[in-house]
Backbone as CSV, one residue per row, in Angstrom:
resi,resn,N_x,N_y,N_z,CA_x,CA_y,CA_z,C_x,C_y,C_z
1,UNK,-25.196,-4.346,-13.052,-26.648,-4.418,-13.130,-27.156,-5.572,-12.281
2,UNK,-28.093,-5.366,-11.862,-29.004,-6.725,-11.135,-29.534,-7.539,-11.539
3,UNK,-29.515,-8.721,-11.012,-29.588,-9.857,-11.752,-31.549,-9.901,-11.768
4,UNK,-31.785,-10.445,-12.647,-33.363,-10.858,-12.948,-33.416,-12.524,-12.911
5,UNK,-34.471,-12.909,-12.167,-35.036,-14.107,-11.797,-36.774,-14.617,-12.130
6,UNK,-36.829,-15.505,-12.946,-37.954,-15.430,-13.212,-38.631,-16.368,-12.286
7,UNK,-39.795,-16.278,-11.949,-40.631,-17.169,-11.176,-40.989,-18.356,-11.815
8,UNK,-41.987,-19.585,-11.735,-42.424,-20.248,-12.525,-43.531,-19.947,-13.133
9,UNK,-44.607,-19.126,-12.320,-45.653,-18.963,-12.513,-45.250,-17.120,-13.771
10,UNK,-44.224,-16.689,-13.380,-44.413,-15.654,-14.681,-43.820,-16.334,-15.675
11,UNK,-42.848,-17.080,-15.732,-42.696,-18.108,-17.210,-43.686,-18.537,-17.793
12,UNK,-44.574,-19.551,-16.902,-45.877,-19.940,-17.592,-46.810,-19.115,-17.823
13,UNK,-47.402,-17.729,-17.753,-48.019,-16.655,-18.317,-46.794,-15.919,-19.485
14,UNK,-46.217,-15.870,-19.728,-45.275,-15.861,-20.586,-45.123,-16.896,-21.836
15,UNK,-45.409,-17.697,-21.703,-45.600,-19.244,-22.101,-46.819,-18.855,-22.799
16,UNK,-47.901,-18.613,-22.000,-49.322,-18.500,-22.890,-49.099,-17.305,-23.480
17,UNK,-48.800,-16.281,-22.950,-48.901,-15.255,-24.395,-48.324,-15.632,-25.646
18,UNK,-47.390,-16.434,-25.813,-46.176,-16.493,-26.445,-47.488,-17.661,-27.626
19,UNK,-48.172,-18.036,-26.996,-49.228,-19.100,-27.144,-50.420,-18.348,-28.121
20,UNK,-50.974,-17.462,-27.595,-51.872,-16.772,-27.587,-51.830,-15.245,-28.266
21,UNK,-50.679,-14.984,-28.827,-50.465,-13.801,-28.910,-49.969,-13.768,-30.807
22,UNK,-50.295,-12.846,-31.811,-49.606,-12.554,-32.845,-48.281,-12.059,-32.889
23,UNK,-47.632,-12.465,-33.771,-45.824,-12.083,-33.770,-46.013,-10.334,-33.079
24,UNK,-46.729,-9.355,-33.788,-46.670,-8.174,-34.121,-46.765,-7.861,-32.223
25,UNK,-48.053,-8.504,-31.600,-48.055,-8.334,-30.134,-46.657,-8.427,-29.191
26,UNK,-46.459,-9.915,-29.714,-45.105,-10.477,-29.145,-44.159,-9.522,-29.015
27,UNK,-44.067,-9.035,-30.265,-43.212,-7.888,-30.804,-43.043,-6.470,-29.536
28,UNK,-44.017,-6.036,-29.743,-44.431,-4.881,-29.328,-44.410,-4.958,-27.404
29,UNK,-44.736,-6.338,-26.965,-44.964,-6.813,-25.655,-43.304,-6.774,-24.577
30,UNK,-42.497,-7.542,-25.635,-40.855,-7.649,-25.655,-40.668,-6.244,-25.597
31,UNK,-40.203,-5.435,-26.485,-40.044,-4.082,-26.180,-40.270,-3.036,-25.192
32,UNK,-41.609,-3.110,-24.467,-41.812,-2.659,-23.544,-41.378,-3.127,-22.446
33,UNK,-41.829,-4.720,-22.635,-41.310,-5.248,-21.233,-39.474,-5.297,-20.786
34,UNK,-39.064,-5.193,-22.019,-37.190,-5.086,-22.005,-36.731,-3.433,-21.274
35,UNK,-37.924,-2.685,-21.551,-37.411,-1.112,-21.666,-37.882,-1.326,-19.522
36,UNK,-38.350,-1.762,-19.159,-39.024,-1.408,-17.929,-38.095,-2.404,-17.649
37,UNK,-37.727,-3.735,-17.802,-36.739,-4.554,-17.102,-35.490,-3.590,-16.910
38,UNK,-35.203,-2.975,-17.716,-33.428,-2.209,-17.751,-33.921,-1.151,-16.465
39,UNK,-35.389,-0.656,-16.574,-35.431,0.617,-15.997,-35.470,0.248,-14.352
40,UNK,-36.062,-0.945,-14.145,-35.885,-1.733,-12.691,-34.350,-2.147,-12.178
41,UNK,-33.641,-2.198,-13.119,-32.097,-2.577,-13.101,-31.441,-1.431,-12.382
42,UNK,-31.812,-0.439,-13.133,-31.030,0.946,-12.444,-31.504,1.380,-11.037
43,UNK,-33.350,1.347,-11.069,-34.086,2.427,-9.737,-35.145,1.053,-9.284
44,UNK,-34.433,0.139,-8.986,-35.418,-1.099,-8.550,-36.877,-0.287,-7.870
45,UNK,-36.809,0.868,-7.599,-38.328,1.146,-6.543,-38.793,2.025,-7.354
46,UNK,-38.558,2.319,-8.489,-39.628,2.841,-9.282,-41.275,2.722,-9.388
47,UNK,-41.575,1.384,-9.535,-42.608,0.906,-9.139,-43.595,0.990,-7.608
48,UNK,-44.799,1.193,-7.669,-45.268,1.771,-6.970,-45.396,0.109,-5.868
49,UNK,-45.504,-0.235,-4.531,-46.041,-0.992,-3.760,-47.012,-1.771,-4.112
50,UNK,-47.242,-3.125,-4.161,-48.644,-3.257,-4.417,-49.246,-3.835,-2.756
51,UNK,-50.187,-4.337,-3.401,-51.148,-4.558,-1.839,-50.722,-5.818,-0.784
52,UNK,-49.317,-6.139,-1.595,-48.888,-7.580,-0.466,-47.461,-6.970,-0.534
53,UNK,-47.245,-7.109,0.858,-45.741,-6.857,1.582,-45.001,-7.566,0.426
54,UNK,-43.634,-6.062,0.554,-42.372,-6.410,-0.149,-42.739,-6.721,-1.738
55,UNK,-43.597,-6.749,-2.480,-44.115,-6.329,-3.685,-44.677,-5.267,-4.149
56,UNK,-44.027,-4.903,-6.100,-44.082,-3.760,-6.515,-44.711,-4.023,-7.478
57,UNK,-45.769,-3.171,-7.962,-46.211,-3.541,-9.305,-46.266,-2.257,-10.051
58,UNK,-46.071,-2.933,-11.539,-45.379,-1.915,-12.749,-46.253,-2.270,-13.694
59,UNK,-47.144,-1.099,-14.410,-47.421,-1.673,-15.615,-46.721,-1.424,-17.131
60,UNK,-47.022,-2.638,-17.143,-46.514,-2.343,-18.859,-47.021,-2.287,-20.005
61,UNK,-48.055,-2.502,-20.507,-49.173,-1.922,-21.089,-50.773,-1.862,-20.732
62,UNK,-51.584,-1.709,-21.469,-52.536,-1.544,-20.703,-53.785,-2.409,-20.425
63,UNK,-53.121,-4.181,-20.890,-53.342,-5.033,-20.132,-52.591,-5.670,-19.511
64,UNK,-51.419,-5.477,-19.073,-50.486,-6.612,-18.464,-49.787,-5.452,-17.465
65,UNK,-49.802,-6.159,-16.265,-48.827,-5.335,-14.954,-47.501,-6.714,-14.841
66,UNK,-46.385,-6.204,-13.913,-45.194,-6.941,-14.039,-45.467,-6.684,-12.087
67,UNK,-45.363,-7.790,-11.527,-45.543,-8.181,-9.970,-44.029,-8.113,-10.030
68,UNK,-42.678,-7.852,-8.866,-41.682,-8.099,-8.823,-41.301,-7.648,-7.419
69,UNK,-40.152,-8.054,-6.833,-39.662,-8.230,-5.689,-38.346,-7.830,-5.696
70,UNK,-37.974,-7.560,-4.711,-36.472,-7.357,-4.498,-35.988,-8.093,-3.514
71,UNK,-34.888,-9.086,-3.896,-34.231,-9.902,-2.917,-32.710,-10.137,-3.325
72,UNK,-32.136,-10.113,-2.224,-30.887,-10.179,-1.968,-30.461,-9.416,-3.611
73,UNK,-30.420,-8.204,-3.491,-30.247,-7.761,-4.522,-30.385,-8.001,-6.125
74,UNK,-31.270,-8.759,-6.142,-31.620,-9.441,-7.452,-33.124,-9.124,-7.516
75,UNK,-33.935,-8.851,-9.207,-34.926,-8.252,-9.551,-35.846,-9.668,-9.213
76,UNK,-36.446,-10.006,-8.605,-37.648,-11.690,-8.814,-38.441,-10.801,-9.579
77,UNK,-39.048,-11.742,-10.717,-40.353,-11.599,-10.834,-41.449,-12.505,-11.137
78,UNK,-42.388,-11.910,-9.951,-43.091,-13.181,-9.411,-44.386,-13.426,-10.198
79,UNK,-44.844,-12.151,-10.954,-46.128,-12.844,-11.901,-46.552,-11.783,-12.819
80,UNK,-46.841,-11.929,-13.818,-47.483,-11.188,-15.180,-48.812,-11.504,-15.309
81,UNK,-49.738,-10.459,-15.094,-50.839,-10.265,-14.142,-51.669,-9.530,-15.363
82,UNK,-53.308,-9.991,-15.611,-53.954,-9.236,-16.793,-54.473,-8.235,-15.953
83,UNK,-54.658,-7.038,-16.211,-54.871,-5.595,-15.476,-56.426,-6.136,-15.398
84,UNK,-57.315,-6.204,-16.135,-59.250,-6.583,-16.098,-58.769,-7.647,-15.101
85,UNK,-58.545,-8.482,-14.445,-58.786,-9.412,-13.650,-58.429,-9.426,-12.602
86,UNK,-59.000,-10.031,-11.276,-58.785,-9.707,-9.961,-57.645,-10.415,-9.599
87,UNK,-56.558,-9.605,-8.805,-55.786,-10.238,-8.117,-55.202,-9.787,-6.983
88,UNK,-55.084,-10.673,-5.846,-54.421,-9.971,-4.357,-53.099,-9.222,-4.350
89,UNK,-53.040,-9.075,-5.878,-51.306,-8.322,-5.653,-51.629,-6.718,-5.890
């Protein structure tokens, strides 16, 4: 399987949910996001392109997308992104 790398900036949005969020969310947030990490493991290009070179974006529920990269065969992921808010990715 391929290795996963976290960024700093998706730790620290990770960090605030973890902050900001009820166990039951947490709960429910982990699960999804574990089921789409394994599923990037197997078909890294599942995920559709997003709007900046060499980035893919995946959502995982239906406020949070997962930004991620592929390098030297390892999953990066570069930011956990609220779907309502603007971003160049």
């Amino acid at each position: 399987m391929m290795d996963v790398v976290w960024s700093d900036e998706a730790l620290q949005v990770l960090d605030y949910l973890l902050e900001k969020w009820t166990i039951k969310e947490i709960e429910n947030f982990e699960i999804r996001f574990d089921k789409l990490i394994l599923r990037l493991q197997i078909h890294k290009e599942i995920c559709p392109k997003s709007k900046l070179l060499n980035y893919r974006k995946c959502f995982i529920d239906k406020n949070n997308s997962l930004i991620y990269q592929d390098v030297n065969n390892m999953i990066f992921l570069v930011a956990i992104i609220d779907n309502k808010s603007s971003h160049s990715y």
